[in-house]
C-alpha positions in Angstrom: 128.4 113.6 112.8 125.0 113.2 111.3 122.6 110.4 112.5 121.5 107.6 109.9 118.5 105.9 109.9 118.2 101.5 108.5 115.0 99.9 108.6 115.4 96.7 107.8 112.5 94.2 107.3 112.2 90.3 106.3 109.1 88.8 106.6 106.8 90.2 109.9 110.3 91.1 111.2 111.0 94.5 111.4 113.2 96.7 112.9 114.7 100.1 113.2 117.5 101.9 114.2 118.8 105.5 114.4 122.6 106.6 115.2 125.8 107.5 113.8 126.4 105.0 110.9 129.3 102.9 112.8 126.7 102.2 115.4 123.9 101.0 112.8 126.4 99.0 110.9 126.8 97.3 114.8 123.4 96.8 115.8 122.4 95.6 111.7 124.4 93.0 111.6 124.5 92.0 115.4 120.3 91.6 114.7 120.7 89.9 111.2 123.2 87.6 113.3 120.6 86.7 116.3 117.4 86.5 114.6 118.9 84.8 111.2 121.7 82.8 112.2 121.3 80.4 108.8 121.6 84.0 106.4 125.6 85.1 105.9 125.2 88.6 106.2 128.7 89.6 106.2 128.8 88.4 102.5 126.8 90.2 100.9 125.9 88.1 98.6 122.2 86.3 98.0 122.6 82.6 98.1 123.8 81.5 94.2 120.8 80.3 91.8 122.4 77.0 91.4 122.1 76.1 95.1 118.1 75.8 94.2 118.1 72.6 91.8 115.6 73.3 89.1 116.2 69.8 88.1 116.9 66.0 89.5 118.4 63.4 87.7 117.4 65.1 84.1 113.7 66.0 85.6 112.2 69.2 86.2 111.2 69.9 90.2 107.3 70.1 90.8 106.6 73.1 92.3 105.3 71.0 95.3 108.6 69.2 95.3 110.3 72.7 95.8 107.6 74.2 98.1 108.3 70.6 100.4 111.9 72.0 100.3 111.4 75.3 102.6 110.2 76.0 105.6 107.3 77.8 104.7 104.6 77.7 107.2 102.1 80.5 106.1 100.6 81.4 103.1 102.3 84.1 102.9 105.3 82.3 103.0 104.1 80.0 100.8 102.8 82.5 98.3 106.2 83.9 98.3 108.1 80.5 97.7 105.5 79.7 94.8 106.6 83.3 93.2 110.2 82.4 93.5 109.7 78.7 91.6 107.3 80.7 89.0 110.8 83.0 88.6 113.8 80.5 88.8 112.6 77.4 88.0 109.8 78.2 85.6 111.0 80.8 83.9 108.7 83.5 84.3 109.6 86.9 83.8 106.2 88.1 86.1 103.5 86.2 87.6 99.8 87.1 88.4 97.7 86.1 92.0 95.5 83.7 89.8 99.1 81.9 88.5 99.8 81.8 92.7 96.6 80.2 93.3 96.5 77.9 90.8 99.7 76.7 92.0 98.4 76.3 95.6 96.0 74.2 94.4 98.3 71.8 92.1 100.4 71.4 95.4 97.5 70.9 97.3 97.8 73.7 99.6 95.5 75.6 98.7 95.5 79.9 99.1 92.3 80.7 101.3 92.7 84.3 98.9 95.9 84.2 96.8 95.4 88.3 96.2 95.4 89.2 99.8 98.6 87.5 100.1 100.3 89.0 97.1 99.1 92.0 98.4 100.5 91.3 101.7 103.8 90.9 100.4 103.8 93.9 98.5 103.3 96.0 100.8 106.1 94.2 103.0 108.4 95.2 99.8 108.8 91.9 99.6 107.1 91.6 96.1 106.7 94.3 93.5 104.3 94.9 90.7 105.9 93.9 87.4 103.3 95.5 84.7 100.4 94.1 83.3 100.3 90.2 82.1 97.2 88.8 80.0 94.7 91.6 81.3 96.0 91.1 85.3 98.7 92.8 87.3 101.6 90.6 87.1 104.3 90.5 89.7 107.7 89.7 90.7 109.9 89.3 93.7 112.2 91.9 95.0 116.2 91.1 96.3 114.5 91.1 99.6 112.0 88.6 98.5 114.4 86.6 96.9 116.8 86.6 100.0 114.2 85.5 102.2 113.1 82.5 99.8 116.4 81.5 100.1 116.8 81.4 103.6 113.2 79.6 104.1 114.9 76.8 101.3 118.5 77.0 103.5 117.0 76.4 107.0 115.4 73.5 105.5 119.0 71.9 104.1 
């Protein structure tokens, strides 16, 4: 049999394994199982849309509301969440770095460079470039992205 290769990375996790595919199935899902015990791999499905509530009692979620509902430490993190709300709760179809930072700044966390973490988290695959939007390269999240959003809002719950 011919050896498969699954790289699998969420965040600053990353890891790698090489072996026939029964094996890698194994060793995937005994990792996913350790290191994020709140995700459902066996699934195989992201956590449903309505699980995030865009809105309370008839009134939309701030997007500091919603960032107070992960457990987003970093700004990359952070960064990441924002992208999500801009997405799901907003409405966006793509988002730019300057729509990130403003948003750090209306929840009063601030990005020390909202570009560098974009960047950041496209190169994780964790966001990807989404065209152009008013002159600026817009951006959206990836499954990946989205998956880990959800996790940082589930470990929270």
């Amino acid at each position: 049999m011919s050896d498969v290769t699954v790289k699998l990375a969420i965040g600053t996790f990353s890891v790698e394994v090489t072996g026939e595919i029964a094996y890698v199935d194994k060793k995937i899902d005994e990792l996913v199982t350790r290191f994020f015990s709140s995700w459902k791999p066996s699934s195989g499905e992201p956590v449903a849309a309505s699980s995030v509530p865009s809105e309370v009692a008839g009134k939309k979620t701030s997007a500091a509301e919603f960032l107070k509902r992960s457990t987003a430490k970093n700004q990359i993190d952070r960064a990441l969440v924002l992208g999500y709300y801009l997405e799901r709760i907003a409405g966006f179809s793509g988002f730019t770095s300057t729509e990130i930072g403003q948003l750090g700044r209306e929840t009063r966390q601030p990005f020390a460079n909202a570009s560098d973490s974009v960047a950041k988290l496209t190169g994780r695959g964790l966001m990807m470039s989404a065209g152009d939007k008013e002159g600026q390269r817009a951006y959206s999240l990836t499954a990946s992205g989205e998956a880990y959003v959800e996790s940082l809002l589930e470990a929270k719950q």
